[in-house]
DRENDRENBA-368778 format. One record per residue: x, y, z of N, C-alpha, C in turn. Coordinates in steps of 0.02 Angstrom, whole numbers, padded with zeros to 5 digits, always signed. Layout:
XYZXYZXYZ/...
end
This chain:
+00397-02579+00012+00391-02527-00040+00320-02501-00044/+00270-02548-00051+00201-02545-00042+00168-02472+00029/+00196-02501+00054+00187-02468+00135+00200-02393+00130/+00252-02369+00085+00300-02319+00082+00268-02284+00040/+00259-02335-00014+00200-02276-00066+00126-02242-00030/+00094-02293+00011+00030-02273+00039+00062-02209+00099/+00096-02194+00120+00121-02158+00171+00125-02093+00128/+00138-02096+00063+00162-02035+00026+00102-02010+00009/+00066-02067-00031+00004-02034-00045-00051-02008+00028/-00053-02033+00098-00097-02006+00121-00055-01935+00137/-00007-01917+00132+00051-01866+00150+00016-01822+00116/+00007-01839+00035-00020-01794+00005-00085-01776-00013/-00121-01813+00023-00194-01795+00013-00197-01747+00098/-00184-01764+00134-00162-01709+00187-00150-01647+00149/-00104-01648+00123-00070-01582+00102-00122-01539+00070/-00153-01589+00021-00193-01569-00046-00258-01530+00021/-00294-01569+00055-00348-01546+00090-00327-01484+00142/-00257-01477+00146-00260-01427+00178-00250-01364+00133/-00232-01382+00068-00255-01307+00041-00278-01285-00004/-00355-01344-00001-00411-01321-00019-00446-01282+00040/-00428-01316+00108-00447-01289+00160-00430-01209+00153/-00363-01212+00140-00342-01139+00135-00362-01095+00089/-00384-01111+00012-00439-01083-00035-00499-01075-00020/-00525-01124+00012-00599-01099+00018-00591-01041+00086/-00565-01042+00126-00562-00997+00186-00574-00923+00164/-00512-00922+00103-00516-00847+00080-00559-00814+00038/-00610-00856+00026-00671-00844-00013-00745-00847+00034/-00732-00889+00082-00791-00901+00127-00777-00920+00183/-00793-00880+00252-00761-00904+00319-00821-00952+00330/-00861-00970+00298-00914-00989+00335-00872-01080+00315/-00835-01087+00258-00795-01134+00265-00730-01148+00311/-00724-01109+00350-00663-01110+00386-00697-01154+00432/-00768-01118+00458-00796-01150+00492-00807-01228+00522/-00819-01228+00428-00847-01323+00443-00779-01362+00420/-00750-01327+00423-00659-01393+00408-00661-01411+00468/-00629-01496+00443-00607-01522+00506-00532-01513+00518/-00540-01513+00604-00456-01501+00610-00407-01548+00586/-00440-01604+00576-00378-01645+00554-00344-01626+00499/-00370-01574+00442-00344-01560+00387-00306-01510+00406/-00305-01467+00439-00279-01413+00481-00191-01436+00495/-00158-01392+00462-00077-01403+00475-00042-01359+00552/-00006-01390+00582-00008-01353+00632+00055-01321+00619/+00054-01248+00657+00110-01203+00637+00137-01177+00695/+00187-01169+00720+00227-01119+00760+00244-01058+00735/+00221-01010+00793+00224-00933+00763+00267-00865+00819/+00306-00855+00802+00321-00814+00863+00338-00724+00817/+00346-00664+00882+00359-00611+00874+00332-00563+00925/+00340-00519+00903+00335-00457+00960+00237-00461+00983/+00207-00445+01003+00123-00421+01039+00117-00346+01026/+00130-00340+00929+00130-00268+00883+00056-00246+00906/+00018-00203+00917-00031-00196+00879-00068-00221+00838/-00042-00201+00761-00034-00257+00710-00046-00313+00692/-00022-00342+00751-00039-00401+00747-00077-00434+00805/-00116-00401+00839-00143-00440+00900-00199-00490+00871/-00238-00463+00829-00279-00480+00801-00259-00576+00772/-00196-00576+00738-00187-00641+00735-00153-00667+00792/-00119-00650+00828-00117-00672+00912-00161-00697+00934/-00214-00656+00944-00272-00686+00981-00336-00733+00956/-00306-00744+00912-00371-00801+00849-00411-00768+00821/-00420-00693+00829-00470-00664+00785-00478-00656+00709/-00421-00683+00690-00366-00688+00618-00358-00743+00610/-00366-00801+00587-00342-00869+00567-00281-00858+00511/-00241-00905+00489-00199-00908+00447-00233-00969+00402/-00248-00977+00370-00289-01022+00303-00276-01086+00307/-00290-01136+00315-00272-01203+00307-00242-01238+00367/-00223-01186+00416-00191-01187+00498-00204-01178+00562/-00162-01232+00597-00199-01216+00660-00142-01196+00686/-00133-01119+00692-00075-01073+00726-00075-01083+00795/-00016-01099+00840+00001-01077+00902+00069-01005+00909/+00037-00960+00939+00091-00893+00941+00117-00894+00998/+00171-00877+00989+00215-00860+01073+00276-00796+01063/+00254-00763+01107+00316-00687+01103+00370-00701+01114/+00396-00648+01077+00495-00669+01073+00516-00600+01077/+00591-00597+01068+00630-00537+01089+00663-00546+01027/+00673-00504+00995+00734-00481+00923+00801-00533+00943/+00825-00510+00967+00894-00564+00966+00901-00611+01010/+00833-00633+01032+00812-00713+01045+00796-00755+00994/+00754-00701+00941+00718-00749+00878+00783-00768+00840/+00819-00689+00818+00873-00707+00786+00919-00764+00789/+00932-00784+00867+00981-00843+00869+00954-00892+00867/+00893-00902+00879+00826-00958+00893+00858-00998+00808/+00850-00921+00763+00856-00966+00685+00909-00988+00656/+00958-00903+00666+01019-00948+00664+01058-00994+00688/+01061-00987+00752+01120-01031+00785+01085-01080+00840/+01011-01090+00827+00991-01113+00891+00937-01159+00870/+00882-01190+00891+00852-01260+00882+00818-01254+00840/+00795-01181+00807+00737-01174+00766+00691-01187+00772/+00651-01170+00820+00575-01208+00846+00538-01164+00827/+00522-01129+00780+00471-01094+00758+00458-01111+00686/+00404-01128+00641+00393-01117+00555+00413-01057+00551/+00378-00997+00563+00376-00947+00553+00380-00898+00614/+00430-00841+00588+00465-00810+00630+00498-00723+00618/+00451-00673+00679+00504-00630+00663+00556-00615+00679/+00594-00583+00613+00655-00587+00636+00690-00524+00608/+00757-00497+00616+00798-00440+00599+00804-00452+00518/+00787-00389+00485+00798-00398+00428+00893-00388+00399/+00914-00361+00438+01001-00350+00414+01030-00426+00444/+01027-00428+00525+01037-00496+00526+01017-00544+00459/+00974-00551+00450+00956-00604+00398+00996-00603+00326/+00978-00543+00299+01042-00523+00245+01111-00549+00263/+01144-00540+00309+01219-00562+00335+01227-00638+00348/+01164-00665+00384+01178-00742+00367+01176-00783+00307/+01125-00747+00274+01120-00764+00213+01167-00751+00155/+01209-00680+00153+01271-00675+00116+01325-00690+00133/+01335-00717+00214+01403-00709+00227+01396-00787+00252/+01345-00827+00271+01357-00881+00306+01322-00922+00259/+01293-00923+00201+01264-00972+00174+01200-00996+00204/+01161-00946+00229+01117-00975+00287+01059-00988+00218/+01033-01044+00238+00958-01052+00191+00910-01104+00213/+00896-01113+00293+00852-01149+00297+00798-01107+00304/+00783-01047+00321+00733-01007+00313+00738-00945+00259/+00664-00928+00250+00646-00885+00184+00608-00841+00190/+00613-00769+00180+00575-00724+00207+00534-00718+00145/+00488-00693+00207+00411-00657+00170+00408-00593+00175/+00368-00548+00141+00378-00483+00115+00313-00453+00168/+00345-00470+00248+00287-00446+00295+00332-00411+00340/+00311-00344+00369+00366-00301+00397+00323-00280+00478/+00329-00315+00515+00311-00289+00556+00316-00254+00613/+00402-00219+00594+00424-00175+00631+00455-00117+00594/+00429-00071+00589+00467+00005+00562+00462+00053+00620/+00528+00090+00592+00535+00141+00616+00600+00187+00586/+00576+00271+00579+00617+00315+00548+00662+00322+00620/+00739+00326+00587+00796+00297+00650+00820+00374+00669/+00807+00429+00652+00857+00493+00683+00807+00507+00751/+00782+00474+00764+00761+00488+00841+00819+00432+00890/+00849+00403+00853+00891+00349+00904+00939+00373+00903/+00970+00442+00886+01054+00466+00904+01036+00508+00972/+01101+00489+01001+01072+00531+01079+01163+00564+01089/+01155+00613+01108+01217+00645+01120+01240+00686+01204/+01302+00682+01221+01334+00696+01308+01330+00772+01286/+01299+00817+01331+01267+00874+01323+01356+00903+01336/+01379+00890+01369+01458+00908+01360+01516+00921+01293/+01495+00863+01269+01525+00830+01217+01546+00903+01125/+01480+00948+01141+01506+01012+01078+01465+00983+01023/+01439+00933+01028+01387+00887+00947+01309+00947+00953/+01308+00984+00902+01261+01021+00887+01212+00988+00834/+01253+00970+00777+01240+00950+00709+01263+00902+00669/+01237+00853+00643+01259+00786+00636+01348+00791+00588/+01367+00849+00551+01437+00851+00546+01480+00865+00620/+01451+00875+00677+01509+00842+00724+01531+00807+00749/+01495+00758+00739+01512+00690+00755+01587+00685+00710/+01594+00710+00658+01663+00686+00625+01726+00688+00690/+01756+00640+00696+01804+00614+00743+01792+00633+00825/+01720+00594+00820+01695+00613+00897+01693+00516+00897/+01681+00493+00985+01682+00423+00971+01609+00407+01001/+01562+00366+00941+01498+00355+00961+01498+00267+00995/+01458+00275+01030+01430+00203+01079+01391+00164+01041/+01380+00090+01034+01343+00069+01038+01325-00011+01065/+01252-00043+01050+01281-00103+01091+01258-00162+01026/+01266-00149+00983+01253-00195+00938+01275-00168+00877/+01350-00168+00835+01360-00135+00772+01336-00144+00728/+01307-00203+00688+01283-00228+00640+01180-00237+00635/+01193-00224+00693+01081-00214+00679+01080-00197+00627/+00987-00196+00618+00968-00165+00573+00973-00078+00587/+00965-00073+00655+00941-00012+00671+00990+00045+00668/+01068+00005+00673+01136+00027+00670+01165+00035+00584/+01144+00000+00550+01146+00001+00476+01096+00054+00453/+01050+00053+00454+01002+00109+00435+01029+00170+00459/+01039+00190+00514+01070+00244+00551+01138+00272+00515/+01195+00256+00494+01254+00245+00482+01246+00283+00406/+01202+00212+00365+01187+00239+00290+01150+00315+00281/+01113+00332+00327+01065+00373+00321+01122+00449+00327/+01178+00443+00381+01215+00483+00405+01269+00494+00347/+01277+00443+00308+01320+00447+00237+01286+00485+00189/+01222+00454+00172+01184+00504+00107+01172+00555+00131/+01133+00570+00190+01105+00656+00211+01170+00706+00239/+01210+00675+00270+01261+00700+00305+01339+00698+00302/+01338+00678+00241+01417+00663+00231+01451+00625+00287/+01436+00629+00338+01482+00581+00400+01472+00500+00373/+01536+00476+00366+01542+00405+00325+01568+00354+00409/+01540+00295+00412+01556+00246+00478+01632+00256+00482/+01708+00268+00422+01771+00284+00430+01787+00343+00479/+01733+00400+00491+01740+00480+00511+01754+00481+00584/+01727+00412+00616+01727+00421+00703+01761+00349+00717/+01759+00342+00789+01775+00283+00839+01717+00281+00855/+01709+00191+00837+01648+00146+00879+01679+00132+00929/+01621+00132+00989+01647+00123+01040+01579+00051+01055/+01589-00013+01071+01571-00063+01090+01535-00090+01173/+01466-00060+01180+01450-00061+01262+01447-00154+01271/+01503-00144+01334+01483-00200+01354+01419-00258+01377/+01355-00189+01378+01276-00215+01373+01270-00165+01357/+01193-00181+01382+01110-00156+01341+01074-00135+01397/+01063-00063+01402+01004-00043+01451+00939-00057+01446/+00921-00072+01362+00870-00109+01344+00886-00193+01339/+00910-00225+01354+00897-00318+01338+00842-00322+01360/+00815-00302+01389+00739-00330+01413+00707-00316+01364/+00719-00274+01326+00652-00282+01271+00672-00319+01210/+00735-00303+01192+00773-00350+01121+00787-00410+01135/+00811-00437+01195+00838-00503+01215+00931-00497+01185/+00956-00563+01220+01023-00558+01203+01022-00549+01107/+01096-00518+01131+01131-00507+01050+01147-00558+01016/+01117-00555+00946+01122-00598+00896+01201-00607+00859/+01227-00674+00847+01311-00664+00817+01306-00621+00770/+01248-00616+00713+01231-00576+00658+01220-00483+00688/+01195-00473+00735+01216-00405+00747+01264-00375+00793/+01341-00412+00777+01384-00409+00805+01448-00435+00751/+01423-00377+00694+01488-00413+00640+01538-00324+00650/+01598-00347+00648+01647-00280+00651+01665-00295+00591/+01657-00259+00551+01711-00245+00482+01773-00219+00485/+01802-00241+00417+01881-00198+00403+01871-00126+00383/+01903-00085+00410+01910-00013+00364+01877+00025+00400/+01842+00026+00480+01822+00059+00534+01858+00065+00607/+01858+00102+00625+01892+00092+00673+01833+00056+00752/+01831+00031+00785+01788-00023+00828+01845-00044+00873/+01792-00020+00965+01843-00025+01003+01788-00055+01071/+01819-00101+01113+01765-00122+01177+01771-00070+01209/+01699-00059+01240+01702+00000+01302+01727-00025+01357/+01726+00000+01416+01720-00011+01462+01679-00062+01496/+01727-00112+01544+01711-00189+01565+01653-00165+01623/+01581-00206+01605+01531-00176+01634+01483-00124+01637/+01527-00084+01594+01480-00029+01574+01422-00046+01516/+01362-00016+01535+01311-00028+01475+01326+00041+01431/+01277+00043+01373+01289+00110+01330+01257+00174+01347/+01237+00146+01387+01193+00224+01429+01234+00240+01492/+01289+00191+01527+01337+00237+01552+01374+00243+01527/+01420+00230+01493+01464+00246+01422+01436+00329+01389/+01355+00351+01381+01355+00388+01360+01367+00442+01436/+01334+00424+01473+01357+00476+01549+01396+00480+01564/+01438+00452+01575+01512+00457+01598+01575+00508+01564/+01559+00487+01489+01594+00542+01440+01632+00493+01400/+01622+00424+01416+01671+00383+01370+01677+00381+01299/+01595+00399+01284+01579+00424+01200+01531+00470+01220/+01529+00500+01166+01524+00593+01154+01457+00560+01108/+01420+00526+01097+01378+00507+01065+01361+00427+01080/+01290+00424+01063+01261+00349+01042+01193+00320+01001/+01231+00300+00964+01183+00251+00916+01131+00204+00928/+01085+00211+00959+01045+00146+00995+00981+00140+00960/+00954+00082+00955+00876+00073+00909+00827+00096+00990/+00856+00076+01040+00793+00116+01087+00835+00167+01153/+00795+00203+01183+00821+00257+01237+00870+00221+01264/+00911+00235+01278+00951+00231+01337+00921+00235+01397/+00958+00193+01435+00916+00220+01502+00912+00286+01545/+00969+00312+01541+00992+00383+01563+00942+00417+01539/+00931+00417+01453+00879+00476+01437+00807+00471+01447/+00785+00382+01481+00719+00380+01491+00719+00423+01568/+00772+00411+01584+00745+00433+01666+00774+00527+01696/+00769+00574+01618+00782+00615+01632+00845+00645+01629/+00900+00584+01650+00956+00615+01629+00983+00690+01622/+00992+00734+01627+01007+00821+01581+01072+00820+01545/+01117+00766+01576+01167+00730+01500+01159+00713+01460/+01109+00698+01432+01097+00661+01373+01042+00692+01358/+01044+00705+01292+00974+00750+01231+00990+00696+01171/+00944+00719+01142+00924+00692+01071+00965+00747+01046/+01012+00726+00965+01036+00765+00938+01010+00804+00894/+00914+00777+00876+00871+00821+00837+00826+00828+00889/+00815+00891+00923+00769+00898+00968+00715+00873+00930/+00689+00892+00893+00614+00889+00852+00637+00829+00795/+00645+00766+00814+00649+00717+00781+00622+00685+00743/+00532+00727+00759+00476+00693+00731+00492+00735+00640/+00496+00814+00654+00515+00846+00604+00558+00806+00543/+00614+00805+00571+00671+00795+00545+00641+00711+00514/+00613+00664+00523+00598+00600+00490+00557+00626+00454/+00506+00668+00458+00444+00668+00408+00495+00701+00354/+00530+00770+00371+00572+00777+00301+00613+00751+00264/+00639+00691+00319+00676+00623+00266+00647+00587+00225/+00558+00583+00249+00532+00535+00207+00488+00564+00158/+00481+00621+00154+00459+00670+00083+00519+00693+00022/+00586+00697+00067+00647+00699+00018+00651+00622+00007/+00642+00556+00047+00666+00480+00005+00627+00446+00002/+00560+00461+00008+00507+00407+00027+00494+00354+00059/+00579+00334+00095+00590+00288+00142+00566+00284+00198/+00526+00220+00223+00510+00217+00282+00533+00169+00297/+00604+00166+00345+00650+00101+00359+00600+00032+00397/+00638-00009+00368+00604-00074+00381+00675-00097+00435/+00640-00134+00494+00678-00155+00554+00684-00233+00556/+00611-00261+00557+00597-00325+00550+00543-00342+00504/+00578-00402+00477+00522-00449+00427+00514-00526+00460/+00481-00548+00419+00455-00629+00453+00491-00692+00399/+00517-00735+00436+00526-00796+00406+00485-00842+00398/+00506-00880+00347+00469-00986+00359+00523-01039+00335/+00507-01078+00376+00558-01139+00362+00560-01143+00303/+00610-01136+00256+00617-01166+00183+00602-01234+00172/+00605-01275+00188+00587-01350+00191+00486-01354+00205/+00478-01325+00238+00394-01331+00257+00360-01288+00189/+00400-01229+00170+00363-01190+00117+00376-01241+00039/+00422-01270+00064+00426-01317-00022+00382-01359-00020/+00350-01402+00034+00316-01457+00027+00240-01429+00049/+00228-01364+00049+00161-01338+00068+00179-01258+00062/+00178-01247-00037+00188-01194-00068+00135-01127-00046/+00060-01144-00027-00007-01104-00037+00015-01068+00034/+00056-01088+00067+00082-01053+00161+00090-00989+00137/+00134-00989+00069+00144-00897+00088+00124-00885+00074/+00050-00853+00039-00001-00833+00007-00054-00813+00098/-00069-00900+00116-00116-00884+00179-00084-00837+00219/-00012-00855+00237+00034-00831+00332+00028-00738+00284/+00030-00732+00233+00033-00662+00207-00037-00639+00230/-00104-00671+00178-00125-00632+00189-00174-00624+00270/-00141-00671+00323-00169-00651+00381-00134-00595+00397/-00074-00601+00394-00042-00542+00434-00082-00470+00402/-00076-00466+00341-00118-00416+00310-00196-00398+00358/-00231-00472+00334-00299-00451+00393-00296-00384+00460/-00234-00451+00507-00222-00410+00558-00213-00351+00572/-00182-00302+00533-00142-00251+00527-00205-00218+00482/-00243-00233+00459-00318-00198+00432-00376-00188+00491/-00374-00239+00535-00400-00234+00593-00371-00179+00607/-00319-00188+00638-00297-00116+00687-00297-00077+00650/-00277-00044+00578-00319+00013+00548-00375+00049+00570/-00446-00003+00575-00499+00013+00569-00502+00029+00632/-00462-00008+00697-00484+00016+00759-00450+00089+00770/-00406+00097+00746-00368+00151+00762-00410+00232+00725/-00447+00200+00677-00460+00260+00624-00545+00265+00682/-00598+00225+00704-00650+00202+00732-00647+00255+00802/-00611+00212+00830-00610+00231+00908-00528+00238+00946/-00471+00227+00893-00409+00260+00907-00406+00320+00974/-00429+00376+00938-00432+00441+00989-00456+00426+01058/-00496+00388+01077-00523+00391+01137-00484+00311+01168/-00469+00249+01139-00453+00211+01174-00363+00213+01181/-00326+00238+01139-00268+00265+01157-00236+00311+01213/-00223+00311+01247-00193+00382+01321-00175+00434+01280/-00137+00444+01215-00110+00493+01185-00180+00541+01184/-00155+00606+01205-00221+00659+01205-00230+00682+01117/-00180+00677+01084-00177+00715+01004-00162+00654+00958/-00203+00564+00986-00195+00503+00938-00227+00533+00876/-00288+00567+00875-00332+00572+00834-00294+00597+00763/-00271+00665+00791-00217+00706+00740-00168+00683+00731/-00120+00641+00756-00090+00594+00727-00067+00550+00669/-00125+00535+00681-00156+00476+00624-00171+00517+00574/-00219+00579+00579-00236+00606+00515-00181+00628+00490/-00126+00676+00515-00051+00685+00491-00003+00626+00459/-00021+00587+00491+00032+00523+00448-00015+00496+00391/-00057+00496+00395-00125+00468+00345-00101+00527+00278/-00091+00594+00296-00093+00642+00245-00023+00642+00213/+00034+00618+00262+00107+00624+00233+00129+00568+00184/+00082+00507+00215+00120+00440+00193+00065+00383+00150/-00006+00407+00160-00045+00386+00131-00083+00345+00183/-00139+00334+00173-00182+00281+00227-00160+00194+00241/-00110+00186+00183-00077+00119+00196-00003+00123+00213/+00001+00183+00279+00078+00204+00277+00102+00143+00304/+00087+00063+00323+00133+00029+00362+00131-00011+00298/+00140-00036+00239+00140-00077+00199+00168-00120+00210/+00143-00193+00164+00176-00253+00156+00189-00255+00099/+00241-00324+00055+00245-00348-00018+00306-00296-00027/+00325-00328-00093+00376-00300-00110+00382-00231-00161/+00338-00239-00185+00312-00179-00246+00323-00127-00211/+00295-00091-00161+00263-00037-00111+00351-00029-00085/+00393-00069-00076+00438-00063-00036+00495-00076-00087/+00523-00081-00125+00569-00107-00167+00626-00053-00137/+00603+00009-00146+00661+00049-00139+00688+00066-00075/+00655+00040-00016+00674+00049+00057+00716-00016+00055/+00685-00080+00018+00736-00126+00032+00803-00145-00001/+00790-00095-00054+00869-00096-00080+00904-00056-00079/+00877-00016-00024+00936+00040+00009+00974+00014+00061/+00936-00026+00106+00984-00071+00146+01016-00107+00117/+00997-00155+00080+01048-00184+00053+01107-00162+00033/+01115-00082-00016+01171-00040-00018+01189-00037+00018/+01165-00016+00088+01203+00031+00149+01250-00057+00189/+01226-00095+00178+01255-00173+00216+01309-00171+00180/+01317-00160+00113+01372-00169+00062+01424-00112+00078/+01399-00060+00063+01454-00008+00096+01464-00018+00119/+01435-00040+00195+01490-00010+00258+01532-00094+00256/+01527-00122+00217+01575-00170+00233+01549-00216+00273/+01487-00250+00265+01471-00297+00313+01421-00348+00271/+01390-00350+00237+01382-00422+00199+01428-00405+00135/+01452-00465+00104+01502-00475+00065+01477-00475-00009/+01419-00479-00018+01397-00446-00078+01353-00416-00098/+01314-00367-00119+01238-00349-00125+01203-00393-00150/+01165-00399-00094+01101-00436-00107+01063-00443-00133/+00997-00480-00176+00938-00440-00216+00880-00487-00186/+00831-00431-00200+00751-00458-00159+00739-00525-00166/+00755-00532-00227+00724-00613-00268+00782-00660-00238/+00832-00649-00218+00878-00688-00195+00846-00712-00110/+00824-00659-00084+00803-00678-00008+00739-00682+00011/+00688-00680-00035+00625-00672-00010+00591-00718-00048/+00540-00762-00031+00514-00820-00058+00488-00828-00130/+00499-00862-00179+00482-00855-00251+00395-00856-00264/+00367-00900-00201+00295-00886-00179+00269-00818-00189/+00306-00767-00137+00266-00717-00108+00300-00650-00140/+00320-00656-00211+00374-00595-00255+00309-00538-00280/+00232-00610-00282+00193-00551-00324+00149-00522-00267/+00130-00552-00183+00087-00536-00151+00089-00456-00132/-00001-00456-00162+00001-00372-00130-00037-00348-00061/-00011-00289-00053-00042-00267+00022-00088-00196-00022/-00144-00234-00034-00190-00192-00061-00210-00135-00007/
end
């Protein structure tokens, strides 16, 4: 018994020194400095090589109280990594709709998201349409049959909802058509069980055995497709396949002055079990990611124009800086409340998590007040 108690208490003087370690850090690096590593908790970290985030990738960013190891992942590698697979990461990005669906429909709760987004993107650049097909304007799609290779994404949920509020076309109006792959897996990794839920009250049909969704869209099998990235057909020129908003860039900036929405794709997890017994994690793993993503700010606003290939980075930046504000990629929940409980609606509509969700229900009781100043 003796033995058991001393084990607890050095457990917790560990704990305790690592986050003082982690307090003094954020007040003085010159203390980060002189900690010893032994107080140092070690963390597993995986996700995409954002921008954003290179900065804590590459150690130039510490996470407070930790000694981070990072390793890149693919979207629906991480995804199954958490759900259905060994979980070898603390912290992890991952699909934010996936996560909603395990969490409402499977009881999932060994991990807990944090209010860190480090993948957006406005989705009407991802409809691509068979130049054959008669789709001018997003009301023709009504009883046309669209492709895709993952129904339940985030990127497929955002898309869908967005096509209901702006466009009257409701997910009931057409035939899904189901690609047997992905012209992109190389960049997402295999499909997650979570972005692969078919609901009742749609109609959802397999494509063609072997076909990916970019020949599905060439061929003529669907007259449309839904994809979070190009198809391959339209990277390589294709003249079958166009974007159904030529000027796509247009058409998002006026979505997000009429909703203020700037869709969120992916957020980051942590083991629920590691954040209970070492509460001060979401405070530090927050505000590095923050750091990071202030870094690349400054490089982008500094020397952007010239170290970027884009010939017009410069104007760019000042255009999105003027539409969306100088903190257009935000973190925390405040800044975002209403992008994230539009998905949540749009998951509920179309019939695919089983109840609406709420922020405080999925996102860590830690990190409800952290801001992205």
């Amino acid at each position: 018994m003796a033995k058991r108690h001393n084990l607890t208490r050095r457990q917790a003087l560990k704990a305790g020194g690592r986050a003082a370690v982690a307090l003094a850090s954020l007040t003085s690096p010159a203390s980060w400095a002189a900690a010893s590593s032994a107080t140092l908790l070690p963390l597993n970290v995986t996700g995409y090589r954002f921008d954003r985030l290179l900065a804590l990738m590459d150690g130039r960013v510490k996470i407070a109280g930790c000694d981070a190891s990072f390793q890149e992942g693919k979207i629906g590698d991480m995804n199954t990594d958490v759900f259905s697979g060994p979980q070898t990461f603390d912290v992890t990005e991952i699909g934010l709709h996936p996560y909603m669906l395990a969490y409402a429909n499977d009881g999932f709760r060994d991990y807990t998201l944090l209010p860190i987004f480090p993948l957006r993107l406005f989705r009407h650049k991802s409809v691509f349409v068979n130049t054959d097909s008669g789709i001018k304007k997003p009301k023709d799609l009504i009883g046309k049959r669209i492709g895709t290779a993952g129904y339940s994404s985030t990127s497929l949920t955002w898309l869908r909802g967005i096509f209901q509020d702006e466009y009257g076309v409701k997910p009931s109006d057409v035939e899904w058509v189901v690609a047997a792959g992905d012209s992109s897996a190389g960049t997402a990794g295999k499909l997650s069980k979570q972005e692969a839920v078919r609901p009742k009250g749609v109609s959802i049909v397999n494509g063609s055995a072997g076909k990916d969704e970019s020949e599905l869209l060439v061929s003529g099998e669907v007259d449309a497709l839904f994809h979070a990235a190009e198809p391959k057909a339209f990277a390589d020129g294709n003249p079958k396949v166009k974007r159904l908003f030529p000027d796509s860039r247009a058409t998002e900036q006026a979505y997000y002055q009429k909703t203020g929405v700037f869709p969120i794709m992916h957020t980051v997890a942590i083991r629920r079990s590691l954040l209970k017994r070492e509460p001060w994690l979401a405070k530090a793993v927050f505000d590095a990611y923050v750091e990071a993503k202030n870094i690349n700010y400054r490089a982008m606003a500094k020397l952007g124009w010239a170290m970027n290939s884009l010939p017009w980075f410069g104007q760019e930046l000042e255009q999105t800086k003027a539409l969306m504000g100088s903190n257009f990629y935000s973190y925390g929940i405040d800044r975002n409340r209403k992008t994230l409980e539009t998905l949540f609606r749009y998951s509920h509509e179309q019939g695919l998590s089983n109840h609406e969700v709420e922020i405080e229900q999925l996102f860590a009781a830690e990190s409800l007040a952290l801001q992205d100043a």
